[in-house]
N, C-alpha and C positions, 0 to 999 in steps of 0.2 A: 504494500500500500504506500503509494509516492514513491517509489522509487521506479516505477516507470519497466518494469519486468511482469508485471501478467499481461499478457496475448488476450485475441477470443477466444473465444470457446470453437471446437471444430465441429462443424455442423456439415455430414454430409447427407448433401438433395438429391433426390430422385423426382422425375414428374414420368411416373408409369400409365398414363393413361392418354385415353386420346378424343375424351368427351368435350374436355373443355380444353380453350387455348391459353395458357400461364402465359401473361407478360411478363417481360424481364423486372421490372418495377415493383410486382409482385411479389418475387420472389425475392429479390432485394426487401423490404417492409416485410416479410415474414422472418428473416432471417436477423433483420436489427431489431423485431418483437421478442427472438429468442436471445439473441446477445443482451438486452436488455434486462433479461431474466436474469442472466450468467452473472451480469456486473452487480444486480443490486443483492444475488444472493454468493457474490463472490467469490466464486468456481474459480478452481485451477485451471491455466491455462490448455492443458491439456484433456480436460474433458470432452469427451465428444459425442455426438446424441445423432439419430438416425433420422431422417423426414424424407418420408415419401405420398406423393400424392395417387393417388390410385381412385377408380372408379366407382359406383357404386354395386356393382357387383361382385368385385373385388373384395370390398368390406363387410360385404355381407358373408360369403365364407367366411373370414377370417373372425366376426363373429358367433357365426356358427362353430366352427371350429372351435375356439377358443372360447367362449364366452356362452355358448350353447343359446345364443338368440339367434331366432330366424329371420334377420332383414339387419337394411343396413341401416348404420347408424355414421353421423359425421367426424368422428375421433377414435383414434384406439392408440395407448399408449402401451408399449411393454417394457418395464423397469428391470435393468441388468445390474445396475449400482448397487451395494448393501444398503446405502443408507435408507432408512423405512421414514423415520421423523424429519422435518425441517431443519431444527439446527444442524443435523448431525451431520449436515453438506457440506464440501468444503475441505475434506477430508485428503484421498490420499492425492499424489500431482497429477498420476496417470490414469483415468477410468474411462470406460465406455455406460455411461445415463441407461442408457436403452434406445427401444426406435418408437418412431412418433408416426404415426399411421393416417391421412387426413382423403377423407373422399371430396374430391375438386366439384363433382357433380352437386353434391350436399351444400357445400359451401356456396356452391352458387346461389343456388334457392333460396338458405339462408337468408344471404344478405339483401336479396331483394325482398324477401319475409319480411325483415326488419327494418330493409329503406336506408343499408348502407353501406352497401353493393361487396362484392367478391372481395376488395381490400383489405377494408378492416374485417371481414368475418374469417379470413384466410391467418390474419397475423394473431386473431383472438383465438383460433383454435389452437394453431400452436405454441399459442403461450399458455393454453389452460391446461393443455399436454404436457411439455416441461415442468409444472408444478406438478402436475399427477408423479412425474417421473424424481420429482422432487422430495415427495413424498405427503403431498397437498391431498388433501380431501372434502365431499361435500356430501359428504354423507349424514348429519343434522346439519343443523339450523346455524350456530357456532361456528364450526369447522368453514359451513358453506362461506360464511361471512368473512374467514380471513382469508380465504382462497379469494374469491372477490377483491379484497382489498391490495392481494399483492397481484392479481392481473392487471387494475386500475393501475398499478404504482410501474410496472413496466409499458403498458400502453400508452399510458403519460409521457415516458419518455421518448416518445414517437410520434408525440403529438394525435393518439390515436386512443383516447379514454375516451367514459362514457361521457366525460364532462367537455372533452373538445367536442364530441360529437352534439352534444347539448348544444353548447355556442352557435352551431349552424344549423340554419335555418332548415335547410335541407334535409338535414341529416343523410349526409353521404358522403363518401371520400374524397378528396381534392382531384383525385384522378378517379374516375370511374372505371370500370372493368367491366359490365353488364355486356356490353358487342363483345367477350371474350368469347360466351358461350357460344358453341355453333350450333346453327338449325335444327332443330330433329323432327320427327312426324309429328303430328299436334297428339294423336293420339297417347304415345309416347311420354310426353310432356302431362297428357291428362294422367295416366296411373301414377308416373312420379310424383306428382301434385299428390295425388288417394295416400300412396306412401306415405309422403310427408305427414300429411293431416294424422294419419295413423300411430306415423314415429313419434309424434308431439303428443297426444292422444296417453300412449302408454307408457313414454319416459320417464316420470314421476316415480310411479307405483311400478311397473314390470322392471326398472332395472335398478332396482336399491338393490333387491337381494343378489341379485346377480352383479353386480358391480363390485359386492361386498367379496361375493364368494368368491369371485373373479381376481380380486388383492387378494385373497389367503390363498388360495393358489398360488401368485407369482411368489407371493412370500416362501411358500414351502418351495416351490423351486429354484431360489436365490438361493435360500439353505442345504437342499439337495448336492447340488452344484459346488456351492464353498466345501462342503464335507468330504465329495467326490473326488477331492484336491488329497487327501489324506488317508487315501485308499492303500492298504499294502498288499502289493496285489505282484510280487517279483516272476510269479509262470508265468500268467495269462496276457500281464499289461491291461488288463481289463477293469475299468475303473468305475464303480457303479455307487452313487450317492443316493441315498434316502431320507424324508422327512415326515414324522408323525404329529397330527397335530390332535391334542385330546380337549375334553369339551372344557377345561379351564382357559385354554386358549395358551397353555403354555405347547413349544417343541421341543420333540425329541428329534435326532439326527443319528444319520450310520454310514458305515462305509464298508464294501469288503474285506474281508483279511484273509488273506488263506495261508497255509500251511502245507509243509513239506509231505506230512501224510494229509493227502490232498482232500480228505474225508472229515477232517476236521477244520477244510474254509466253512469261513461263514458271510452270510450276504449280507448288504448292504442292510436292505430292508429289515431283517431279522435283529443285526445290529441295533438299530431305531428303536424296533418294538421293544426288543429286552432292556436296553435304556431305560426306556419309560416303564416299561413293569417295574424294575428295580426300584424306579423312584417313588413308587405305590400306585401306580396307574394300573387300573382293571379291568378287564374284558366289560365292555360296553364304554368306557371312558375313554377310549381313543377314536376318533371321529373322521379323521383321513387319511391317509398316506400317498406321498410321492416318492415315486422311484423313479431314475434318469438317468443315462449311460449315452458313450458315442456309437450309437445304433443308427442306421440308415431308418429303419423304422422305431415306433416307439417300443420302449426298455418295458419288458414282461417277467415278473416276479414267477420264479420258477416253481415246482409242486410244494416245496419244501416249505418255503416262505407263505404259497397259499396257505396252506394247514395253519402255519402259526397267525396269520392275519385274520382265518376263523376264528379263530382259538378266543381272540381277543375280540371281535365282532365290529372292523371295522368297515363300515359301511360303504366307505367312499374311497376307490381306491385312484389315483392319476395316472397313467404311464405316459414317460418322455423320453424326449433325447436331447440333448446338447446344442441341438441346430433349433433349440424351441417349440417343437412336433410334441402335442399331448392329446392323449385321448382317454374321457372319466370313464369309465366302468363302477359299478356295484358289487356287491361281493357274492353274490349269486351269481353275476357273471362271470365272476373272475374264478369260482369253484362251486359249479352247481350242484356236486354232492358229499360236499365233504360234513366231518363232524366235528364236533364241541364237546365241551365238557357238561353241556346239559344232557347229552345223549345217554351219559351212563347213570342216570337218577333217575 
């Protein structure tokens, strides 16, 4: 501070899509929304955060997928940083944030929704994205409200808050964007409209819980991940991290180890769960687990580890891989006949 050695933040862009046309201008004002961010929560110069603009179709997978909503919605953020809190930012010199996910189509509408236009509605999503990845939330009423306050406090300094926006008359951006969008069939244009009306309709109420459950997931797979780092695993090279989360909301974590008589490794997963037994955690008290390894598909807990995740009756099981690929399964799917300790009573 004053001495003239922190950089920006490295932000690298992608425009995957080819619905709408990005001006340069654009993407320039989204990119000083998120610098903006960086300086007043004072990131290392080395930090660097993903943004890619993609369609609406596009986002709608990766909801589905991810987030198990069926439609799209205008933001997805996915958090690779440890830090979970606000202050805790700031931390080491070298980190990857995570990637910032934004549908150009969404944004467009948006801001004619609003009445002011593709610009600012482009630089506000990815500033409300870097705070999510920040560790920002609006999940009550509180929380919403300081989330709020530090997007105002970097759109400010772009001349792009709700209060410059007030100032004019208009209410619209200095540069408009609206001729970006190209033509499409009117019909077209009518379902996306239905969408919309729909997406606004159920965002309230349909995506608390899922937005909720959608952070303890990432969180158990940050964890996973860090854990996975501490695998001893000297045959296989095989490095497989796990994380349980039980209904107190504390985690447990695990890693491979195996051993020379190769019959006493033990997995990742298992690792986790015995943690938390040991700590007094009880069949019925643990509530989810993640597993995740370098798999081309997603990491699948082997018979072994099934049995014990009955054992314990956890409900919800995740499986990943290291490239971000997850898919939730149940524990009836995951071992549809196995048993318990309730079977011999």
């Amino acid at each position: 501070m004053g001495k003239g050695r922190r950089c920006s933040m490295v932000i690298n862009f992608s425009d995957d899509q080819d619905e709408v046309r990005i001006p340069k201008e654009a993407v320039a004002l989204l990119k000083k929304g998120l610098q903006a961010v960086a300086k007043i929560h004072d990131l290392p110069a080395k930090t660097e955060v993903s943004v890619s603009l993609v369609n609406d179709e596009v986002i709608h997978v990766l909801n589905k997928d991810y987030r198990g909503i069926d439609r799209p919605t205008d933001v997805l953020s996915f958090a690779l940083d440890e830090a979970v809190e606000p202050k805790e930012n700031g931390g080491p010199e070298e980190h990857l944030l995570g990637d910032i996910v934004i549908s150009a189509e969404t944004a467009v509408r948006q801001g004619k929704e609003y009445g002011h236009g593709l610009n600012r509605e482009l630089v506000y999503l990815g500033v409300h994205s870097l705070l999510h990845l920040l560790g920002y939330d609006h999940m009550n009423k509180a929380d919403k409200e300081i989330m709020r306050a530090e997007e105002e406090k970097a759109l400010q300094k772009i001349g792009l808050s709700q209060e410059d926006m007030d100032r004019e008359k208009e209410k619209q951006d200095p540069v408009h964007f609206s001729a970006a969008v190209k033509e499409a069939p009117a019909s077209r244009k009518a379902k996306k409209k239905t969408a919309s009306h729909l997406e606004k309709e159920k965002s309230e109420m349909g995506n608390k819980k899922s937005e909720k459950k959608d952070k303890t997931i990432l969180k158990l797979y940050k964890k996973a991940l860090k854990t996975r780092e501490n695998a001893y695993v000297p045959f296989s090279k095989f490095k497989v991290g796990a994380a349980v989360l039980t209904s107190s909301g504390e985690i447990y974590t695990g890693c491979n180890i195996e051993n020379s008589s190769f019959g006493l490794t033990v997995c990742a997963e298992r690792v986790a769960i015995f943690k938390a037994a040991a700590a007094g955690v009880r069949p019925g008290e643990m509530k989810m687990l993640l597993v995740a390894a370098d798999t081309e598909d997603v990491t699948s807990p082997c018979g072994a580890c099934r049995q014990v995740i009955a054992e314990f009756g956890i409900p919800e099981i995740v499986m990943a891989n290291v490239s971000g690929d997850m898919k939730k399964v149940t524990l009836e799917e995951l071992l549809p006949f196995g048993f318990k300790a309730s079977d011999f009573t």
